[in-house]
C-alpha positions as CSV (number, residue, x, y, z in Angstrom):
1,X,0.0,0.0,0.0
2,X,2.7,2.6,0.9
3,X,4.7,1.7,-1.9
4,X,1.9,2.4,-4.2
5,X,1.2,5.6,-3.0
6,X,4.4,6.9,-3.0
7,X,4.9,5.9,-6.8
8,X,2.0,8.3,-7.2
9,X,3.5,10.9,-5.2
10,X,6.6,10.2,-7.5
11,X,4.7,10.8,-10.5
12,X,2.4,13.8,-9.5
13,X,6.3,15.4,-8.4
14,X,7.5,14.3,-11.9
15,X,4.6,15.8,-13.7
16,X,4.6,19.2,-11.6
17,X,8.2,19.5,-12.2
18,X,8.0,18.5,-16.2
19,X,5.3,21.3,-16.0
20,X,7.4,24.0,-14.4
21,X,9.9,23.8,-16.6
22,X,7.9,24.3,-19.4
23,X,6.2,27.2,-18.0
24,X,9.3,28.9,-16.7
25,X,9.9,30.4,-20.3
26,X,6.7,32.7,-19.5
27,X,8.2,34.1,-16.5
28,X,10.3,36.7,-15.9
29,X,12.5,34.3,-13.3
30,X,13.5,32.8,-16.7
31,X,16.1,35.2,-17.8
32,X,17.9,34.3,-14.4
33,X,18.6,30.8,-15.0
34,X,22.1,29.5,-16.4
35,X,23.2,29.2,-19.8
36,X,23.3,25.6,-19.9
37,X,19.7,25.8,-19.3
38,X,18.4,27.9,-21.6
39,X,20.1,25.7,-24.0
40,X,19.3,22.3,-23.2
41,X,15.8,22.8,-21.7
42,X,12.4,24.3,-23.1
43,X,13.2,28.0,-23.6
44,X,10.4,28.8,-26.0
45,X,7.2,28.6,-23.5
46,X,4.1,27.9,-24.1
47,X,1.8,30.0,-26.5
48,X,-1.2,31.3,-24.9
49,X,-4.1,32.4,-26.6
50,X,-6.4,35.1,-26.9
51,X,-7.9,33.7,-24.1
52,X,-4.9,33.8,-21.5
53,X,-3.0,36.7,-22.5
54,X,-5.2,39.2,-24.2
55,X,-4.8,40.8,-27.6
56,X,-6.9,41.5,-30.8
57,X,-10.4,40.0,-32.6
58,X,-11.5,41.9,-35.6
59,X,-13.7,41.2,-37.9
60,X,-13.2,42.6,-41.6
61,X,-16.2,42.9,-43.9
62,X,-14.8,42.8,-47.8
63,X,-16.8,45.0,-50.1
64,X,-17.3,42.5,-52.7
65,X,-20.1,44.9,-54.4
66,X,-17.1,47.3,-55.2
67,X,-14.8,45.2,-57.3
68,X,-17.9,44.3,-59.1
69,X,-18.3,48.1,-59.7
70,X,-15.0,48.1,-60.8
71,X,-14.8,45.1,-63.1
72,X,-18.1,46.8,-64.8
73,X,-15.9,50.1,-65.4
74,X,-13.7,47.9,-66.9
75,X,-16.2,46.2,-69.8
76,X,-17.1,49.4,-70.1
77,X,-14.0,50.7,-71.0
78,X,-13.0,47.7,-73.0
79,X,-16.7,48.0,-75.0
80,X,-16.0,51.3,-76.1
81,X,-12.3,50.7,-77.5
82,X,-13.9,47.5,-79.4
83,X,-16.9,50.3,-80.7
84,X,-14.0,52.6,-81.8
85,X,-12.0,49.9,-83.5
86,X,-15.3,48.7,-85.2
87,X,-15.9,52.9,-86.1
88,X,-19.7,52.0,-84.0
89,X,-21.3,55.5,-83.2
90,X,-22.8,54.6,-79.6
91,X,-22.4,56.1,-75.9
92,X,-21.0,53.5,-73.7
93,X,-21.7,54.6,-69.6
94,X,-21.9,52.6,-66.7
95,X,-24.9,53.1,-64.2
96,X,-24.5,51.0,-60.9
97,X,-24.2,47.8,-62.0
98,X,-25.4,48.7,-64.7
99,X,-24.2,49.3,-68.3
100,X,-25.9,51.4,-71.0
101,X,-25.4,51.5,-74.4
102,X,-27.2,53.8,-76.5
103,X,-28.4,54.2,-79.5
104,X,-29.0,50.1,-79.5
105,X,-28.7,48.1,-82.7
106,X,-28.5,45.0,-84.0
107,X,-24.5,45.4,-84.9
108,X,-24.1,46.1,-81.1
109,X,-26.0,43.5,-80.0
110,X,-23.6,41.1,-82.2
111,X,-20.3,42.5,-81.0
112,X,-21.7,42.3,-77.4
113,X,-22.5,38.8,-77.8
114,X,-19.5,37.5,-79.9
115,X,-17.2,39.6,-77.8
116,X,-18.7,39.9,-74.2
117,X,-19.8,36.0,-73.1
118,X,-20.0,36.9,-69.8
119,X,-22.1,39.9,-69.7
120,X,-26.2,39.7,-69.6
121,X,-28.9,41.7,-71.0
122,X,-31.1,43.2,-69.0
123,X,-33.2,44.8,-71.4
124,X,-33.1,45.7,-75.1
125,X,-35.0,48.4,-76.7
126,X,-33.7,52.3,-77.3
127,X,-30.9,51.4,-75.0
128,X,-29.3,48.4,-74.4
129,X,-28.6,47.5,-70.8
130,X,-26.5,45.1,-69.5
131,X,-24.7,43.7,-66.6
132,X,-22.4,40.9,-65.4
133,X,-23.7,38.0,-65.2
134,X,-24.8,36.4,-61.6
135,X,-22.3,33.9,-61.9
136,X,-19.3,36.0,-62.5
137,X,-20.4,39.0,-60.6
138,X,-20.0,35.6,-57.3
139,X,-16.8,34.7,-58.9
140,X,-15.6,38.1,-58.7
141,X,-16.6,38.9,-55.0
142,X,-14.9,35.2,-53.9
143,X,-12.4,36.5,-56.1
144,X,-11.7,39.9,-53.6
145,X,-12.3,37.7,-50.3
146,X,-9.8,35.3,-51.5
147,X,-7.3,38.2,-52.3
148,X,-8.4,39.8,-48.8
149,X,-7.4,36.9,-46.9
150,X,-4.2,36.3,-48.3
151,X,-3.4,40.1,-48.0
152,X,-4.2,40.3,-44.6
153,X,-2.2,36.6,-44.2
154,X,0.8,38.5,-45.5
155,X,0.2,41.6,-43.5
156,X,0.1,39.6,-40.0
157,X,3.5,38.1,-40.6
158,X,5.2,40.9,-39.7
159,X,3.7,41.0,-36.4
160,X,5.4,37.8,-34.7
161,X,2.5,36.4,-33.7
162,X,3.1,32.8,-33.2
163,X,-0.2,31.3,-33.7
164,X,-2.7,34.0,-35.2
165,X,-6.0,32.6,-36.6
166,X,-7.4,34.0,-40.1
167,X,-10.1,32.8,-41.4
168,X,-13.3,33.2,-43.6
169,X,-16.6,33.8,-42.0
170,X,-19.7,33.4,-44.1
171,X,-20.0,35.1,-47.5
172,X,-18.1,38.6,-47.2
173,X,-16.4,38.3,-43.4
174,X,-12.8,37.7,-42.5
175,X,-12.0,37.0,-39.1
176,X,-8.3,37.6,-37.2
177,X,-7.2,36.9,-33.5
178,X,-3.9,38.1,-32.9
179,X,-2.8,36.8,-29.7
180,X,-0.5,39.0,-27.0
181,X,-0.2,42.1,-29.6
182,X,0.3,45.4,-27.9
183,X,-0.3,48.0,-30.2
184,X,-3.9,47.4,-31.9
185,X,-4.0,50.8,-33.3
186,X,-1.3,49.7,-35.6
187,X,-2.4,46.5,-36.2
188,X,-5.6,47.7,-36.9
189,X,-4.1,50.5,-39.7
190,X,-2.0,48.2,-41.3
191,X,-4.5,45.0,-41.8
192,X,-7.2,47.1,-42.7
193,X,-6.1,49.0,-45.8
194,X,-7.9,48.3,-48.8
195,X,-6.5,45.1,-50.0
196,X,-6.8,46.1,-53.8
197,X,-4.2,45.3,-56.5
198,X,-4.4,48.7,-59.5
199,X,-2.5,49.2,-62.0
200,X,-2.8,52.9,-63.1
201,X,-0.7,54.9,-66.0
202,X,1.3,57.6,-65.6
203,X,-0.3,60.4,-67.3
204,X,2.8,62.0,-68.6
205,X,1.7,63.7,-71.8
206,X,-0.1,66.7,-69.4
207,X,2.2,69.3,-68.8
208,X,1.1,69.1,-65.0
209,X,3.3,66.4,-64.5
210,X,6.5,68.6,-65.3
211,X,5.3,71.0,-62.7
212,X,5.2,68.3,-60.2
213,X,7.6,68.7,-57.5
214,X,10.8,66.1,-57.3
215,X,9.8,65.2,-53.9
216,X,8.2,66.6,-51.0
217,X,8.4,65.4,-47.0
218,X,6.0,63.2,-45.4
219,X,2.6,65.7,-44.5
220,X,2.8,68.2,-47.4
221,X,1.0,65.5,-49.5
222,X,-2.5,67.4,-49.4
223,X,-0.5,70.8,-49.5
224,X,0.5,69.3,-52.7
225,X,-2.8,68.2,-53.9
226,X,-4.2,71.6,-53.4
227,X,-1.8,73.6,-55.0
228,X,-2.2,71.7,-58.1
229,X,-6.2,71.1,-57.7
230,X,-7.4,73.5,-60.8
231,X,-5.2,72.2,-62.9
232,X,-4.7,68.5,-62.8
233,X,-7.3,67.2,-65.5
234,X,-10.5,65.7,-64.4
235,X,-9.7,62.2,-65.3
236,X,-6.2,62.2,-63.7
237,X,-5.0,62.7,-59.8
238,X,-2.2,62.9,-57.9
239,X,-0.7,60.4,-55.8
240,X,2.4,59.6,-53.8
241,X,5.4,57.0,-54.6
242,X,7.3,56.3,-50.9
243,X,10.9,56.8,-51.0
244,X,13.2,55.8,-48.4
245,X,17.1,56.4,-48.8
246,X,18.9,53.0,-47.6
247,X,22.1,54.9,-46.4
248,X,20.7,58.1,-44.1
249,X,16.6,56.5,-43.6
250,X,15.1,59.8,-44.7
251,X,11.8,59.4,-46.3
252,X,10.5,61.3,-49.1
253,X,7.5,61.7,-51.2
254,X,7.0,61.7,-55.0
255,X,4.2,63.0,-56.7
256,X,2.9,61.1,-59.6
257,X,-0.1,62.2,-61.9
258,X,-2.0,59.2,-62.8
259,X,-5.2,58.2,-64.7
260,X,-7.7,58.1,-62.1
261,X,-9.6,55.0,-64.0
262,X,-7.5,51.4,-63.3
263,X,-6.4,50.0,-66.8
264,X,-6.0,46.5,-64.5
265,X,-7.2,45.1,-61.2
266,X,-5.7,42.2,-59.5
267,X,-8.2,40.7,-60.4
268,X,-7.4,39.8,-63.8
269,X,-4.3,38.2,-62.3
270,X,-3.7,34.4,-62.2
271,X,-0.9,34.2,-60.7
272,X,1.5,36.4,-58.4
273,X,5.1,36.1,-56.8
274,X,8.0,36.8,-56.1
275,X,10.8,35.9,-58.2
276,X,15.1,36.7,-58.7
277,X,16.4,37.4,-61.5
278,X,18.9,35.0,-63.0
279,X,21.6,37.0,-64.0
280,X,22.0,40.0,-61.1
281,X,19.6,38.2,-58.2
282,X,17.3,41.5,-58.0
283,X,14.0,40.4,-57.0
284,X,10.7,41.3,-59.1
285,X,7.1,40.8,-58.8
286,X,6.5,38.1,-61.8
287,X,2.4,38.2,-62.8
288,X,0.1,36.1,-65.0
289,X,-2.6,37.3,-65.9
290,X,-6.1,35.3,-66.9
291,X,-7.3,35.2,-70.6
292,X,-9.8,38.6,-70.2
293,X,-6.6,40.1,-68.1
294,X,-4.0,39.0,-71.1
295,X,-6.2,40.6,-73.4
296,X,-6.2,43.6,-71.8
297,X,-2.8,43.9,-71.0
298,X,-2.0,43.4,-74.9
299,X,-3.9,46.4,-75.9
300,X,-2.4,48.2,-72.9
301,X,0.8,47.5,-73.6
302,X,0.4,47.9,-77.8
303,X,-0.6,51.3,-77.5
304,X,1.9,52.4,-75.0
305,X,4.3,51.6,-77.1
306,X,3.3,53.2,-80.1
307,X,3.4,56.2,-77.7
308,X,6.9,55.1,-77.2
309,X,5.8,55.5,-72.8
310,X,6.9,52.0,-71.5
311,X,6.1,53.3,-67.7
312,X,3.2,52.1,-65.8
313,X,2.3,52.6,-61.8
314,X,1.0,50.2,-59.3
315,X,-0.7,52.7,-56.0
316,X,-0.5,52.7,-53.3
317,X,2.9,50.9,-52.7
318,X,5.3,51.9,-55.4
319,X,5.8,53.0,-58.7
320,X,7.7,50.3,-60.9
321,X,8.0,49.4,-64.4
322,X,6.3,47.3,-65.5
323,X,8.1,45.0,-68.1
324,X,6.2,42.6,-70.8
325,X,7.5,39.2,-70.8
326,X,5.5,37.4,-72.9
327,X,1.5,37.1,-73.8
328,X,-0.1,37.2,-70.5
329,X,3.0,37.7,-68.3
330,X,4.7,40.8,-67.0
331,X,7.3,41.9,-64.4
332,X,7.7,44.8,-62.4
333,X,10.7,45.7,-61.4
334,X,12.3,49.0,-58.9
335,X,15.3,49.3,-57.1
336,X,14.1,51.0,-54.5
337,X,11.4,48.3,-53.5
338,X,12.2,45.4,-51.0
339,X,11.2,41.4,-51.7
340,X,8.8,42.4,-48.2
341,X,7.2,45.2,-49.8
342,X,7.1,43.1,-53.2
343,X,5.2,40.2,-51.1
344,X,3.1,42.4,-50.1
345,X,1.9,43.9,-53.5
């Protein structure tokens, strides 16, 4: 009888010792003990969760409705350069979700068919209406939760956090626990930026863009803006390329005039990541884009260089180049951008 009760003793001391010294890590008595114990024993601790040592639960809601907005600007861009190849007289506009094309005619109707599978007609008569269909408009909103989640995936890795949970809730929701972080209004800032890939032109031909300041500091952006309000043209804007210099870690701002309207979304991409480059090792950001997104690209690309202006700009992040490697496939490529800030385009 005794000896059975003191091989329980034994093993309730073995377990409360085994458990100690596992949860020694989490204390500050741990940055007391020797060397050789740091090294040879548990020095890592145990991860606690949101539960046991506080930190952040947010919810993000993805606006779904407003890539589908955007995609819809898009056909309606793309039906109006196909009208002025064909030499079709008709106004092209987009209303909601909507796209009207007026006068309506039986040529249009062909060319809208033939050319434009996935768009419906709502209703034909003076003007013709149309709109994406249901099932792409769903695609397209998985499409910008998808991109959502793995933004804010990439986003939390630079906080640290050892076990973070991200996850899709229900149809338009994303959900993040970010255990033991201490500054939530950062966290908060950072994750919630519109996760939305654009690829913009640089409006160079407008002689606004000479006037443009080299660079101005961080907080004189909207002094910037307002100086050059009246004249920047209604369709362009002004926005602001982050420079940091590597050797002296002074940060500047550079104003870029840009067409307001997105010649591509992310997405029309396939595929994104980050690649080196065989002969110097300079990471670039290597795309693919899908069949409607190659197309695109093509005619981008066609008539920028018959316009001999190879540059294009990505907002918010950086202003690259953006190099054509083959039908479908581009690079983009700055010095001044890190593979971190590349990941995270």
């Amino acid at each position: 009888m005794k000896k059975n009760i003191l091989w329980r003793l034994l093993i309730i001391g073995l377990t409360i010792l085994i458990a100690v010294i596992f949860f020694l890590p989490n204390t500050p008595l741990f940055k007391f003990m020797p060397e050789w114990w740091k090294n040879n024993l548990p020095n890592k601790g145990i991860i606690l969760g949101l539960d046991l040592q506080g930190g952040l639960h947010l919810v993000f809601e993805v606006e779904g409705d407003k890539a589908v907005e955007s995609s819809t600007e898009r056909y309606v861009s793309l039906i109006r350069d196909s009208f002025a190849k064909k030499k079709i007289q008709a106004d092209v506009k987009r209303n909601g979700f909507n796209i009207e094309i007026s006068p309506a005619s039986q040529e249009i109707a062909g060319v809208i068919k033939e050319t434009y599978p996935l768009l419906d007609t709502v209703s034909a008569g003076q003007t013709l209406v149309l709109k994406i269909s249901a099932k792409e408009a769903t695609k397209i909103t998985d499409n910008a939760v998808d991109q959502a989640l793995e933004t804010i995936r990439n986003r939390v890795d630079q906080f640290g956090v050892a076990e973070p949970t991200i996850l899709r809730q229900g149809e338009n929701e994303i959900v993040v626990q970010l255990p033991g972080v201490k500054d939530p209004r950062r966290a908060i800032d950072l994750i919630g930026k519109t996760a939305l890939l654009e690829f913009k032109l640089v409006d160079d031909e407008s002689p606004v863009a000479a006037q443009l300041p080299q660079s101005v500091p961080p907080g004189d952006e909207e002094k910037v803006v307002g100086q050059f309000a009246d004249k920047v043209p209604p369709d362009d804007e002004i926005l602001f390329e982050k420079k940091v210099n590597r050797e002296t870690g002074v940060v500047q701002k550079i104003p870029v005039l840009l067409k307001k309207q997105a010649a591509l979304t992310g997405s029309l991409l396939s595929e994104a990541k980050v690649s080196l480059d065989n002969r110097f090792g300079e990471p670039y950001v290597s795309i693919t884009f899908n069949s409607e997104g190659a197309k695109t690209f093509e005619e981008i690309t066609g008539a920028m260089s018959r316009k001999d202006s190879p540059s294009s700009s990505i907002t918010p992040y950086t202003q690259p180049l953006l190099f054509r490697k083959g039908l479908g496939e581009a690079a983009l490529r700055s010095p001044e951008i890190s593979v971190w800030t590349r990941r995270r385009i």
